[in-house]
C-alpha positions as CSV (number, residue, x, y, z in Angstrom):
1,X,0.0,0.0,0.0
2,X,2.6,2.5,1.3
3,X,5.3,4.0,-1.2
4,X,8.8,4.3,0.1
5,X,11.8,6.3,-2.2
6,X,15.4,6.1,-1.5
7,X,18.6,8.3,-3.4
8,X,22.2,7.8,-2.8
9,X,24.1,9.9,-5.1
10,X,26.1,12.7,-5.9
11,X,23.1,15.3,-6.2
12,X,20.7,16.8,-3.9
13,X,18.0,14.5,-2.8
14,X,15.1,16.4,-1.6
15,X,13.5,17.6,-4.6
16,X,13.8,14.2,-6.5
17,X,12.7,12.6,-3.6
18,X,9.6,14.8,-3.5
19,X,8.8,14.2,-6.8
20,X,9.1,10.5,-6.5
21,X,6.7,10.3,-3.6
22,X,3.9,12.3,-5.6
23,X,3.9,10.1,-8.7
24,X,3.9,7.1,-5.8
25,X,1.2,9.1,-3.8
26,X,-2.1,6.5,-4.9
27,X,-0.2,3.8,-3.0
28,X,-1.1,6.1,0.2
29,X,-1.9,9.9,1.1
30,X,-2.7,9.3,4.7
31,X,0.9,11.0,5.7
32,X,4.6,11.4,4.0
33,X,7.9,12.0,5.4
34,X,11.5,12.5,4.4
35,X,14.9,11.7,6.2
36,X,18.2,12.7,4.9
37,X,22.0,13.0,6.0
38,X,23.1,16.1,6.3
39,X,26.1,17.6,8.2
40,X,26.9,14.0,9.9
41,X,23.6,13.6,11.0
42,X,20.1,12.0,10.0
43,X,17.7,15.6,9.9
44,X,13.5,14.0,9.5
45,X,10.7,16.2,8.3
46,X,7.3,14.1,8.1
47,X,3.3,15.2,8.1
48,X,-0.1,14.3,8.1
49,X,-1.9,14.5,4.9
50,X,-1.0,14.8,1.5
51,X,2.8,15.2,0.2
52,X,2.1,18.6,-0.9
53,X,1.9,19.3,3.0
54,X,5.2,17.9,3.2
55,X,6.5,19.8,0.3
56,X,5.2,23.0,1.7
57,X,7.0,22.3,5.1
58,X,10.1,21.7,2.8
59,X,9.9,25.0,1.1
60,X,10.2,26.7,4.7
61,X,13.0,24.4,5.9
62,X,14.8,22.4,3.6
63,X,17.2,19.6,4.6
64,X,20.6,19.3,2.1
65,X,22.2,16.0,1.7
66,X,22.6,13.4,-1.3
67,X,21.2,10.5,1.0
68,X,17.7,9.9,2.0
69,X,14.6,8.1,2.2
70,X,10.8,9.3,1.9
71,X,7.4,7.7,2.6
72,X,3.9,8.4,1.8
73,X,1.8,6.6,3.7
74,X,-1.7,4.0,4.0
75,X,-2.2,3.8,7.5
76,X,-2.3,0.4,8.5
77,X,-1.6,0.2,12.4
78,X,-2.2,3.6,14.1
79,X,-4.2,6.6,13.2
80,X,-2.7,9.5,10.3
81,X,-1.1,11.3,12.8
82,X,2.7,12.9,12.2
83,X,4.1,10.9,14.7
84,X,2.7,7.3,13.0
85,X,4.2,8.8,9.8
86,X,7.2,7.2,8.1
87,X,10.4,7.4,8.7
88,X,11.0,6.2,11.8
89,X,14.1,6.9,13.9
90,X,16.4,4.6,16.7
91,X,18.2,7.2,18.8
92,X,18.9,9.7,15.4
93,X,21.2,6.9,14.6
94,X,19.0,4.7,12.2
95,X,16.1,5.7,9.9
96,X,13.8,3.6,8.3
97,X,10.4,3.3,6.1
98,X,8.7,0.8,5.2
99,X,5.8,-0.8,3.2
100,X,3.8,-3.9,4.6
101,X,2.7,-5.2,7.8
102,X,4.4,-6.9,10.8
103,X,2.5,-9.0,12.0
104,X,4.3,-10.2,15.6
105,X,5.4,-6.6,16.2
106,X,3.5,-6.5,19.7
107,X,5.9,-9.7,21.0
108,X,9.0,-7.6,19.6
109,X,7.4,-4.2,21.0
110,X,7.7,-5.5,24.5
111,X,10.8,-7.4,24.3
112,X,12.3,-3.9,23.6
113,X,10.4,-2.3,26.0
114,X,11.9,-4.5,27.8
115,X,15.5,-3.4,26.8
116,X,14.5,0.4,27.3
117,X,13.7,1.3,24.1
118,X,10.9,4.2,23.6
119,X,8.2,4.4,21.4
120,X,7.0,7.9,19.6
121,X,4.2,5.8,17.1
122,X,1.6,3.2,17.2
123,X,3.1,1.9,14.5
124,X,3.9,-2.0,13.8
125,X,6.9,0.0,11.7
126,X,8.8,1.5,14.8
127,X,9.9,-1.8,16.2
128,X,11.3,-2.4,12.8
129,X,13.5,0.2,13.3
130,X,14.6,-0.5,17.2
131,X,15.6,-3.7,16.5
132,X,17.9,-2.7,13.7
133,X,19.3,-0.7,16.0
134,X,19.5,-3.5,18.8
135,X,21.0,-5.6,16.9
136,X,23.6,-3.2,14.8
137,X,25.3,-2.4,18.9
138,X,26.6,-6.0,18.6
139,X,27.6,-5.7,14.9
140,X,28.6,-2.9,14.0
141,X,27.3,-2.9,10.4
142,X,24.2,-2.1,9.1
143,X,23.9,-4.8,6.5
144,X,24.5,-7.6,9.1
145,X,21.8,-5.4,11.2
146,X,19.0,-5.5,8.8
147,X,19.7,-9.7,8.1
148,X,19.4,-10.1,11.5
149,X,16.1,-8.3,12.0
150,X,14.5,-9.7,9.1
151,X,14.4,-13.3,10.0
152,X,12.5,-12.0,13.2
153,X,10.1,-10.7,11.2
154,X,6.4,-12.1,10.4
155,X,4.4,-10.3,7.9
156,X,5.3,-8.3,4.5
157,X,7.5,-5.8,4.3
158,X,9.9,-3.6,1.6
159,X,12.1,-1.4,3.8
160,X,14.6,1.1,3.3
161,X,17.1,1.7,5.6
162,X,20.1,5.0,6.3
163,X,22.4,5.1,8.9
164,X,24.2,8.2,10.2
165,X,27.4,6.0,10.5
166,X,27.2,4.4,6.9
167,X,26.3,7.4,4.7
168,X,27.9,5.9,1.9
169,X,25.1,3.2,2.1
170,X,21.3,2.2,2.1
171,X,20.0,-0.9,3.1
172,X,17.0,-2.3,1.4
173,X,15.0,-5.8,1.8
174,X,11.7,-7.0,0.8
175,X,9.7,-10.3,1.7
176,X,6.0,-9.8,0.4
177,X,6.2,-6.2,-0.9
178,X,8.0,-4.9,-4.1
179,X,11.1,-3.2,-4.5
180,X,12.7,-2.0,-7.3
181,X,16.0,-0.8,-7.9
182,X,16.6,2.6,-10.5
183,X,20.3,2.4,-11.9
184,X,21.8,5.8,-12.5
185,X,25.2,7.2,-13.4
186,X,26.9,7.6,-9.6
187,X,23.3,7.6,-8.4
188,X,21.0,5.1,-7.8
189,X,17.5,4.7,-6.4
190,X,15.1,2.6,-4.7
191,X,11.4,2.5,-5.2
192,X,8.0,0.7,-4.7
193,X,7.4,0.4,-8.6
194,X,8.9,2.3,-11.9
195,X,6.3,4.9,-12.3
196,X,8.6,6.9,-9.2
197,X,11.3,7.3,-10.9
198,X,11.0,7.1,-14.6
199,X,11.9,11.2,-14.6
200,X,15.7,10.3,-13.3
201,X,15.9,6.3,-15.0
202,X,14.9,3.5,-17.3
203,X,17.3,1.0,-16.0
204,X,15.8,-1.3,-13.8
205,X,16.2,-4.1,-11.4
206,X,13.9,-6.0,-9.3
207,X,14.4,-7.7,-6.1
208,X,13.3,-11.4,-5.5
209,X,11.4,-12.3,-2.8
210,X,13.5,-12.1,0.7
211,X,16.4,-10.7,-1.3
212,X,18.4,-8.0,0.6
213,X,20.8,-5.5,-1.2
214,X,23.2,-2.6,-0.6
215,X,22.8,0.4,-2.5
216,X,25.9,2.6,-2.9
217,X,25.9,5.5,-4.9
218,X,27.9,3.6,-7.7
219,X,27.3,0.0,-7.1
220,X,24.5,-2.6,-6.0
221,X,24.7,-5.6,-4.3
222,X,21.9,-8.1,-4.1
223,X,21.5,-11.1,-1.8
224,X,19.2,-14.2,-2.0
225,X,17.8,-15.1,1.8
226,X,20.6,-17.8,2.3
227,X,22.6,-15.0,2.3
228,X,24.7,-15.7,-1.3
229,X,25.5,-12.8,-3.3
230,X,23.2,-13.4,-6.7
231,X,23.2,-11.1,-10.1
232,X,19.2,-9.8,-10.8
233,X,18.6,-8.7,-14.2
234,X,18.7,-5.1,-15.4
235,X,16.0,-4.1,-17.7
236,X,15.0,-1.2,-19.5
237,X,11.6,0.4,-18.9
238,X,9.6,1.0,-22.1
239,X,7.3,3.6,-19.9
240,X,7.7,7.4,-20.5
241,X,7.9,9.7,-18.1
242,X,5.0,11.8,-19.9
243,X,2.8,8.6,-19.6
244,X,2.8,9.6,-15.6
245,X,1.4,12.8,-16.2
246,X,-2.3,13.8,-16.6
247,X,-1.9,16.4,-19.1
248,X,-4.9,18.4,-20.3
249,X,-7.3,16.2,-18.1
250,X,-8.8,17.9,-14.7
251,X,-8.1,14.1,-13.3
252,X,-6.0,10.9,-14.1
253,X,-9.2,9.1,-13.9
254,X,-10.7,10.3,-16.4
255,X,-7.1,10.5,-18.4
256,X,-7.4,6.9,-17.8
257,X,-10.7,6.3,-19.2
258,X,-10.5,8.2,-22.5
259,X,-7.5,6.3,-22.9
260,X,-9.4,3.0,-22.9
261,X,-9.6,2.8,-27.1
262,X,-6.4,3.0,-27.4
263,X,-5.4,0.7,-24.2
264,X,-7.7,-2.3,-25.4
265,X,-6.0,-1.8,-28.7
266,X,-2.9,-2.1,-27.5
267,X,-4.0,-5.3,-25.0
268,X,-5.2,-7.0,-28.4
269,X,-2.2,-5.7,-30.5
270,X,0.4,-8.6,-32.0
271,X,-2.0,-11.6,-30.4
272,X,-4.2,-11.4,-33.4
273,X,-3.4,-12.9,-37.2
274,X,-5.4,-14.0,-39.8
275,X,-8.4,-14.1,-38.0
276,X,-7.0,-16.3,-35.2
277,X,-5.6,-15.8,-31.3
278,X,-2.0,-16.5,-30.8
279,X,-1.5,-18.6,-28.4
280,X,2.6,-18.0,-27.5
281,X,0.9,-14.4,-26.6
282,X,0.5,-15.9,-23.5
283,X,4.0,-17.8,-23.2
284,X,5.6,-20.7,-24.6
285,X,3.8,-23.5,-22.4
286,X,0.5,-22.5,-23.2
287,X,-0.3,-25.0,-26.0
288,X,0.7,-27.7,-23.6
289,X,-1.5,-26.7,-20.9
290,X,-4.3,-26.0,-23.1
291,X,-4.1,-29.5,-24.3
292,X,-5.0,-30.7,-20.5
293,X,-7.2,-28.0,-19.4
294,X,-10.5,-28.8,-18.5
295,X,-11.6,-26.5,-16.2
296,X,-10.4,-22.7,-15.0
297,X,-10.5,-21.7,-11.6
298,X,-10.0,-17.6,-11.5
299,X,-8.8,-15.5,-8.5
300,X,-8.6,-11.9,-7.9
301,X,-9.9,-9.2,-5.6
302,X,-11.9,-6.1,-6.4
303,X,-12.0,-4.8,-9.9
304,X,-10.0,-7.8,-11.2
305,X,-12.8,-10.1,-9.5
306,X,-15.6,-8.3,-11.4
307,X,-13.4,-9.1,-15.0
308,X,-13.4,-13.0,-13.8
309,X,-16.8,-13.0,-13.2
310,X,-17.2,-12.0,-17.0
311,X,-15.0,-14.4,-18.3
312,X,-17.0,-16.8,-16.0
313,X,-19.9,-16.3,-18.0
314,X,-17.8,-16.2,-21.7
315,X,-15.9,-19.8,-20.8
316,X,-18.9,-21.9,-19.3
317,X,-21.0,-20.7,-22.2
318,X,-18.6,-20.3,-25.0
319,X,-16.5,-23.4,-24.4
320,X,-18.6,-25.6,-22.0
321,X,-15.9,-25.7,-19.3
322,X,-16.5,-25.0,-15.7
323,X,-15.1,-21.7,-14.3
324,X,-15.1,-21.1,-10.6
325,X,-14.2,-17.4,-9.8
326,X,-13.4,-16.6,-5.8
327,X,-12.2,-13.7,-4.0
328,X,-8.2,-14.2,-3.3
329,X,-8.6,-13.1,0.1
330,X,-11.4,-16.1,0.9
331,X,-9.2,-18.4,-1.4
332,X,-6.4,-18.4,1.0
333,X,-8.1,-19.8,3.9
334,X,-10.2,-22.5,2.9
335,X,-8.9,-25.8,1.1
336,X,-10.1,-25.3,-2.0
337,X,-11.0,-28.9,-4.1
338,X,-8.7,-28.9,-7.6
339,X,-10.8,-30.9,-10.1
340,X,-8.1,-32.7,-13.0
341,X,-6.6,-30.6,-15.2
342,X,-7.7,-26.9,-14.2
343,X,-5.9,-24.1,-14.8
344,X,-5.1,-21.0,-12.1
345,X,-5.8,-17.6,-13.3
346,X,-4.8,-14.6,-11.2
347,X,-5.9,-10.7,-12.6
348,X,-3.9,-8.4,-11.1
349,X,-3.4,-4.9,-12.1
350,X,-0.3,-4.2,-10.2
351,X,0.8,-7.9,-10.0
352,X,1.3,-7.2,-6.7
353,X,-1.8,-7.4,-4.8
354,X,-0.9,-9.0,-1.6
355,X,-4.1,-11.6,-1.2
356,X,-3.6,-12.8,-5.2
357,X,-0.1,-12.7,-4.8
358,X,-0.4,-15.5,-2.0
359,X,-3.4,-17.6,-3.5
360,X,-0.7,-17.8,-6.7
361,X,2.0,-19.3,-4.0
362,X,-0.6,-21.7,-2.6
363,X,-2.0,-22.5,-5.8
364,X,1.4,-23.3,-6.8
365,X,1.6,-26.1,-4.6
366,X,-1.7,-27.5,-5.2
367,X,-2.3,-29.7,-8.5
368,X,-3.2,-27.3,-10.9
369,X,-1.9,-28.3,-14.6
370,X,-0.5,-24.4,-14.7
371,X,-0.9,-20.9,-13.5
372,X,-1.9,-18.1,-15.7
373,X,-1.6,-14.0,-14.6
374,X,-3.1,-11.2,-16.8
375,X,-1.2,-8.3,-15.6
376,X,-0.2,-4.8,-16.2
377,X,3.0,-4.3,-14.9
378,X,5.9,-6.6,-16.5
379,X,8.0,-6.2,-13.6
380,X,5.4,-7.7,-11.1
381,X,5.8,-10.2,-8.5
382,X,3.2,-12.3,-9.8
383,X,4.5,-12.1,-13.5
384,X,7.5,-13.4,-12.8
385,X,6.2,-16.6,-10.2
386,X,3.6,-17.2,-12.7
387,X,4.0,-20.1,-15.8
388,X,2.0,-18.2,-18.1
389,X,1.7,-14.5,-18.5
390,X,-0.7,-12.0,-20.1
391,X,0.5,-8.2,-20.2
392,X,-2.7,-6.0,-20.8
393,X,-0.5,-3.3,-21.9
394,X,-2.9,-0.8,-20.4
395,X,0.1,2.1,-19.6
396,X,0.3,3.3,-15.9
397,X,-2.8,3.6,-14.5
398,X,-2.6,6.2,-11.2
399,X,-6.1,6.5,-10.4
400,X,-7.2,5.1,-7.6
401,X,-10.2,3.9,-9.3
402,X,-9.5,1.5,-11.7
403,X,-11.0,2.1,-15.3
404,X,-9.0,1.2,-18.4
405,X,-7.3,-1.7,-16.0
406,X,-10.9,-3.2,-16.1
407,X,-11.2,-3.1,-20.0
408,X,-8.4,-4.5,-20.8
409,X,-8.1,-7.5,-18.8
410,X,-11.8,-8.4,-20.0
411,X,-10.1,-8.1,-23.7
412,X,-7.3,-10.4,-22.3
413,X,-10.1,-12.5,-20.5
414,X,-11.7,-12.2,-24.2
415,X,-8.7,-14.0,-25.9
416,X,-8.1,-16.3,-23.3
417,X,-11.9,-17.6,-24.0
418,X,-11.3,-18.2,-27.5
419,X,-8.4,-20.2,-27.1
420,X,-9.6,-22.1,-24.7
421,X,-13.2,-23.2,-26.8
422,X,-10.5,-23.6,-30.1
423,X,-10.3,-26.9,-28.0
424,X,-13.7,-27.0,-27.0
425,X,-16.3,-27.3,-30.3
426,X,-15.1,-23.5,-31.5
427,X,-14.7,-23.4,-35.3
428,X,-12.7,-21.2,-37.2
429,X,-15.7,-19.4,-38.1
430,X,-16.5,-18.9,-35.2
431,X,-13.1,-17.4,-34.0
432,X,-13.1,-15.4,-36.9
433,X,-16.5,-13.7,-36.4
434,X,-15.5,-13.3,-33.2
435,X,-12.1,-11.7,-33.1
436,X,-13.9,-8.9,-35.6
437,X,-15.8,-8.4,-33.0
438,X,-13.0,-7.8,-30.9
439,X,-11.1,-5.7,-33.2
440,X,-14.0,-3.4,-33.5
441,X,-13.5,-2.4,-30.1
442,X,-11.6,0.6,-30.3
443,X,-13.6,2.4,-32.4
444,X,-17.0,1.3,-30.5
445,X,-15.9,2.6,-27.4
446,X,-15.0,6.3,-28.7
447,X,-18.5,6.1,-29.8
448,X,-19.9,5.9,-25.8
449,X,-17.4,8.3,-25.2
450,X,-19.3,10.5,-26.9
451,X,-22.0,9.9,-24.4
452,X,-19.9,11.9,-22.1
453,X,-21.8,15.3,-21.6
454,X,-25.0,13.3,-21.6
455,X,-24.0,11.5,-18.8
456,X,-22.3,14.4,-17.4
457,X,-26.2,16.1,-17.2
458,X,-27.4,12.7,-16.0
459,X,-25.0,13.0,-13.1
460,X,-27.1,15.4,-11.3
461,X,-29.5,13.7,-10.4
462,X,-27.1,11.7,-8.6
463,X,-25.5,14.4,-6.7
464,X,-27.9,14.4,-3.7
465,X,-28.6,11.4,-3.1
466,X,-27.4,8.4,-0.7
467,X,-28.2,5.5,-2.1
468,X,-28.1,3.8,-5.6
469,X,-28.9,0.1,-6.8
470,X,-27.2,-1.1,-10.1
471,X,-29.1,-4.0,-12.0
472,X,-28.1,-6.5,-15.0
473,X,-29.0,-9.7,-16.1
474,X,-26.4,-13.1,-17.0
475,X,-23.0,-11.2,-17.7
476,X,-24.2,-7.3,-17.3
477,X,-24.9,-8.1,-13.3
478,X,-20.8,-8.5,-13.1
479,X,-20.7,-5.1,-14.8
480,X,-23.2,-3.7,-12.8
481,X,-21.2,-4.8,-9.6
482,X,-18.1,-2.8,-10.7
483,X,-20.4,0.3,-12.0
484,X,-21.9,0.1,-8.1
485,X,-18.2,-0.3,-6.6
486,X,-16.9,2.9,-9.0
487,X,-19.9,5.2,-7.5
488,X,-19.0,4.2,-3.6
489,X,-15.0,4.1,-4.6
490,X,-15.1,7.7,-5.6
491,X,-18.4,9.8,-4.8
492,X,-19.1,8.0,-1.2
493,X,-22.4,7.4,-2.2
494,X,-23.5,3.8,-0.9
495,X,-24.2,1.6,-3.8
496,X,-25.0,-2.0,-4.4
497,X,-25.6,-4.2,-7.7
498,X,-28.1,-6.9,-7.9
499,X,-28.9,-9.3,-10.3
500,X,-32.3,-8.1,-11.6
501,X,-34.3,-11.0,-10.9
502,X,-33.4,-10.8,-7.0
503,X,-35.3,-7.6,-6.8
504,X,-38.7,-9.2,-5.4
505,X,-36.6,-11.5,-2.9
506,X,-35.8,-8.4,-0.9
507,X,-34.0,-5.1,-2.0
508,X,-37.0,-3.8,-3.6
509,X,-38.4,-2.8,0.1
510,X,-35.9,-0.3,-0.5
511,X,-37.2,1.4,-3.7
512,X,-38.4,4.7,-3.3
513,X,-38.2,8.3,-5.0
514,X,-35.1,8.7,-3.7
515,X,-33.4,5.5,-4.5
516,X,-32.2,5.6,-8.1
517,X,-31.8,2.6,-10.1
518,X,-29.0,1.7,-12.9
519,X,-29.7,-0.7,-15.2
520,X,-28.1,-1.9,-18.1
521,X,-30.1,-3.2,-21.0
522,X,-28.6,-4.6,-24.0
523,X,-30.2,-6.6,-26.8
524,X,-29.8,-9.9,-25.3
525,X,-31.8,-13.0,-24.5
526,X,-32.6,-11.6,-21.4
527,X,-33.8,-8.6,-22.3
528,X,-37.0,-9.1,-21.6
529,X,-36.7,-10.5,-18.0
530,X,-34.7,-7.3,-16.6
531,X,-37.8,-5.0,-18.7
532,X,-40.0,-6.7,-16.3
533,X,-37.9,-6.2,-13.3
534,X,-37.5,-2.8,-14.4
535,X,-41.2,-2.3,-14.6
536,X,-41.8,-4.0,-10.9
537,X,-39.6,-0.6,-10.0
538,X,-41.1,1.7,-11.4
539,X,-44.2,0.1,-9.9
540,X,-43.2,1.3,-6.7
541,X,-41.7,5.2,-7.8
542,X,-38.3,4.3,-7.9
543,X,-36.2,6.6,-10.6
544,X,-34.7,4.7,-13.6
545,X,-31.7,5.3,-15.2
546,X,-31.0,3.0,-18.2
547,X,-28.3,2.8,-20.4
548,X,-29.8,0.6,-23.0
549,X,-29.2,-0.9,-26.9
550,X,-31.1,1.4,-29.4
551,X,-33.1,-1.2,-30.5
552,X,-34.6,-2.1,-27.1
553,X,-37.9,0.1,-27.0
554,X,-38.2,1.9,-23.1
555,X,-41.9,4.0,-22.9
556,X,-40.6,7.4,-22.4
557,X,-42.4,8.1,-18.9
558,X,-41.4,9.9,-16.1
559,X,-39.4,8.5,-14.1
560,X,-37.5,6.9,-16.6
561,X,-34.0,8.1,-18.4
562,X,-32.7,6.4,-20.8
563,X,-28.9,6.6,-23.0
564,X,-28.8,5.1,-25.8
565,X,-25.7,3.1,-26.4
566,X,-24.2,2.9,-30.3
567,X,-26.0,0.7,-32.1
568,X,-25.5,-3.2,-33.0
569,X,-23.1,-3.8,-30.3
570,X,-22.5,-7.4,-30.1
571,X,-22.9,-9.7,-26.8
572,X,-19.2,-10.6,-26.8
573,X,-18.5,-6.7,-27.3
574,X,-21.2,-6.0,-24.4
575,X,-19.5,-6.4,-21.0
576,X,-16.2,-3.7,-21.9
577,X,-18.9,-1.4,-23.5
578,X,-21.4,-1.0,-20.9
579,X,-18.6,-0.7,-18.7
580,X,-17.5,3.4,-20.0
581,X,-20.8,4.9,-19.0
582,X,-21.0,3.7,-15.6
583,X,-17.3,4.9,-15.4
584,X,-18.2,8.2,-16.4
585,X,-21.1,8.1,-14.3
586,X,-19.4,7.8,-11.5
587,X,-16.5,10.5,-12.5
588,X,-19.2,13.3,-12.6
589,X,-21.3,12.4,-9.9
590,X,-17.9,12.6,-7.4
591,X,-17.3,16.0,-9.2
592,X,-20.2,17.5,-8.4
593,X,-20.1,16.7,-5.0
594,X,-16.3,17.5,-4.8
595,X,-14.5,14.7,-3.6
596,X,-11.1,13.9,-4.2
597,X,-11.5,11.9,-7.4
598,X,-7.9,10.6,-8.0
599,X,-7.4,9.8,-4.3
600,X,-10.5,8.5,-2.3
601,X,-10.3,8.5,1.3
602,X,-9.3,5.9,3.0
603,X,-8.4,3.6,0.1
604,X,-4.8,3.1,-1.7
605,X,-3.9,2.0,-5.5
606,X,-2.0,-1.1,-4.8
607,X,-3.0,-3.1,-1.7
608,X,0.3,-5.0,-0.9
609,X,-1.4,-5.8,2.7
610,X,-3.8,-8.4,3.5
């Protein structure tokens, strides 16, 4: 959840720190801090909020030095306060941040209690810190230190790690949480992902679970967790620094979602020819594993769990195979029965989600013929632990509020369905017909874009109100979840999806004038169904808001509004489609009732906690 930054180098590393920490700011914006060396010792700056409170307490007292470490924070244990922000201190000797959770810090709090060491925080962090500094008064070095506390430790972590009597060194470690490494030229960096620091780098390298390394300001070493020196790769970020930015939008979020036609194209982009999926798109093994499969079993946790329930519906019905989807966080504790020959799917935006990332490692040693992630960050924990991998090739996504993340790994979900049922009774005509359909995507969903100042209007009507239902039938009730979790995400506003048909077995006692309902309404077989449900509301005054195919046929009535969506779009098209204007929905309602769009409270981009 939390972002840590580190510098050691030849230039001043305030300002770059600063900067890193805003681009890292939707892993946390609960409080941010800053430690760096200067004049022999460790000087710490750190506030509640936002970085740009931070940046502002910079501007009237800046610290100097080419050594430091900075922390924006999602508070886990203790309250936003400045003293539970990041980085912690031992004695102005040691200072530390760190992303994760430490799970027996209250047996290693009062062991050094014990030894008289005083806490400032309610952190699980601070005894992080103490013990380094417990242990380094027997060592007398800072690596051995850090190797020492770590194998105390239970729970995730990525830490950083300056010592006023080793400036020429930073210590870093990770067991659960990402870290990567930003080569320079006599300056290097440390960072929670690439997006921080693709302003001063593009040269890479990503630690391995329980790896520790020292960082000097012209040379890294990396250690496996027995303690051998190892080599990691070094690769080169294909990521502008420009992608980062929002540019001419008022918010990333909606950045992000009129980038969606071009993001989808790019997710489908080289894994189509001739009218046919390729199947090495997703890794040399997959034909193998194909052979075998017969049935999927899909994990994931909030937005990614809405894109399996979709492909739920797509596999079962277009290839006959049973698909079980489950929340990763309920996946991990129950013992979970692996029918022959089923494949593991993760979705994972940042790869790094800590609950998916864990139901891969168990899955991994359960008898699943493979494991499959669809991902957007190459670099990702669960990329590289996974046999088979999917890049959506979405581009950074910063919002909070995941949009063109969604899209795309439905159209990655969408080619993983077809070559699944190539083995499963789908013929080539089939594929054919319906890989157009795919490849008319881009163009379709510029067309609801253009819905956008309808919508916009519609919003208002949304502005005052409390509650909301969202309805769909078959595959539109997993679209109508996410459209209900985008409205609470950003605008606060409690909303819930249903299934249409489970209107009379209880939520319609809540239906009234002030309860408006969102339904979506393609032309599909059960169109008629959710027009009765939808007439069993309206039955009892509740407001309607549909965003329907132009050939279904809503009596214009009051209490009924109705968006048309471009015409003839296809079932398989449906789900990604229907999507955008609940998006945009969602966008405009939190606007006019001006919340923080980009950063909701309480929540974080990348949960790297359970």
């Amino acid at each position: 959840m939390c972002g840590i930054i580190g510098i050691i180098g030849k230039n001043e590393a305030a300002e770059p720190l600063l900067n890193a920490l805003k681009r890292l700011e939707y892993r946390g914006y609960d409080s941010a801090g800053i430690a760096i060396f200067e004049d022999n010792n460790i000087q710490r700056l750190r506030r509640a909020g936002k970085v740009q409170e931070l940046q502002n307490a910079l501007d009237k007292n800046p610290l100097i030095g080419t050594l430091g470490i900075s922390h924006t924070r999602w508070a886990t244990h203790g309250v936003p306060t400045e003293n539970n922000a990041h980085p912690h201190l031992s004695e102005q000797d040691i200072a530390l941040v760190h992303n994760g959770i430490i799970e027996n810090h209250e047996a290693l709090k009062k062991e050094l209690l014990d030894q008289g060491y005083k806490f400032e925080s309610d952190t699980d962090t601070e005894v992080v810190v103490h013990r380094i500094h417990f242990h380094l008064a027997s060592s007398n070095d800072l690596f051995a230190a850090v190797n020492l506390t770590v194998r105390e430790l239970e729970g995730a972590y990525a830490l950083a790690v300056i010592s006023k009597d080793e400036p020429q060194k930073m210590i870093v470690a990770r067991s659960g949480c990402p870290v990567v490494i930003g080569l320079g030229i006599n300056e290097n960096y440390v960072a929670s992902d690439v997006a921080a620091l693709l302003p001063v780098t593009n040269n890479f390298m990503f630690l391995e679970e329980d790896d520790t390394a020292i960082i000097e300001q012209d040379k890294v070493m990396v250690f496996n967790s027995d303690g051998h020196e190892v080599t990691r790769k070094v690769t080169e970020s294909k990521l502008s620094s420009e992608a980062t930015e929002r540019g001419e939008f008022k918010h990333f979020m909606l950045k992000e979602i009129y980038e969606q036609s071009i993001a989808v194209g790019n997710t489908l982009n080289q894994r189509i020819a001739d009218g046919q999926v390729l199947e090495n798109a997703f890794g040399p093994n997959t034909s193998k594993a194909l052979d075998q499969l017969e049935a999927v079993h899909i994990v994931a946790c909030g937005t990614s769990y809405h894109a399996g329930l979709v492909a739920r519906y797509w596999i079962e019905d277009m290839c006959r195979v049973p698909c079980t989807v489950e929340i990763a966080s309920e996946y991990r504790y129950r013992n979970p029965v692996v029918p022959n020959n089923t494949l593991f799917v993760t979705i994972s935006q940042s790869g790094e989600t800590a609950d998916t990332l864990a139901a891969l490692r168990l899955a991994k040693k359960e008898k699943y013929i493979s494991t499959l992630v669809i991902c957007n960050v190459p670099e990702s924990s669960m990329v590289r632990e996974s046999d088979m991998v999917l890049i959506t090739n979405a581009g950074p996504e910063i919002g909070v509020a995941s949009t063109k993340a969604f899209t795309t790994q439905l159209a990655a979900l969408s080619l993983l369905t077809i070559v699944i049922g190539r083995r499963h009774g789908l013929t080539k005509k089939e594929e054919k017909e319906l890989v157009g359909q795919l490849l008319e995507l881009p163009e379709l969903i510029n067309q609801v874009l253009a819905l956008d100042s309808n919508i916009e209007i519609l919003a208002q009507h949304f502005a005052d109100k409390h509650h909301a239902l969202f309805l769909g039938r078959g595959i539109q009730n997993a679209v109508a979840m996410e459209g209900a979790l985008k409205l609470k995400e950003i605008s606060y506003i409690h909303a819930e999806a249903y299934a249409a048909g489970e209107l009379k077995h209880g939520p319609l006692a809540l239906v009234d004038e002030n309860m408006p309902i969102v339904a979506i309404a393609p032309d599909d077989k059960l169109l008629e169904k959710l027009k009765s449900n939808l007439q069993e509301v309206r039955a009892r005054g509740g407001e309607l808001y549909v965003f329907a195919d132009p050939r279904v046929q809503f009596a214009d009535k009051i209490g009924t509004h109705t968006t048309m969506m471009p015409a003839e779009i296809k079932d398989f098209q449906a789900p990604i489609l229907y999507t955008i204007p609940l998006q945009l929905l969602s966008y405009h309602v939190a606007v006019l009732k001006g919340t923080d769009v980009d950063q909701p409270r309480n929540l974080a981009k990348s949960v790297t906690v359970e």
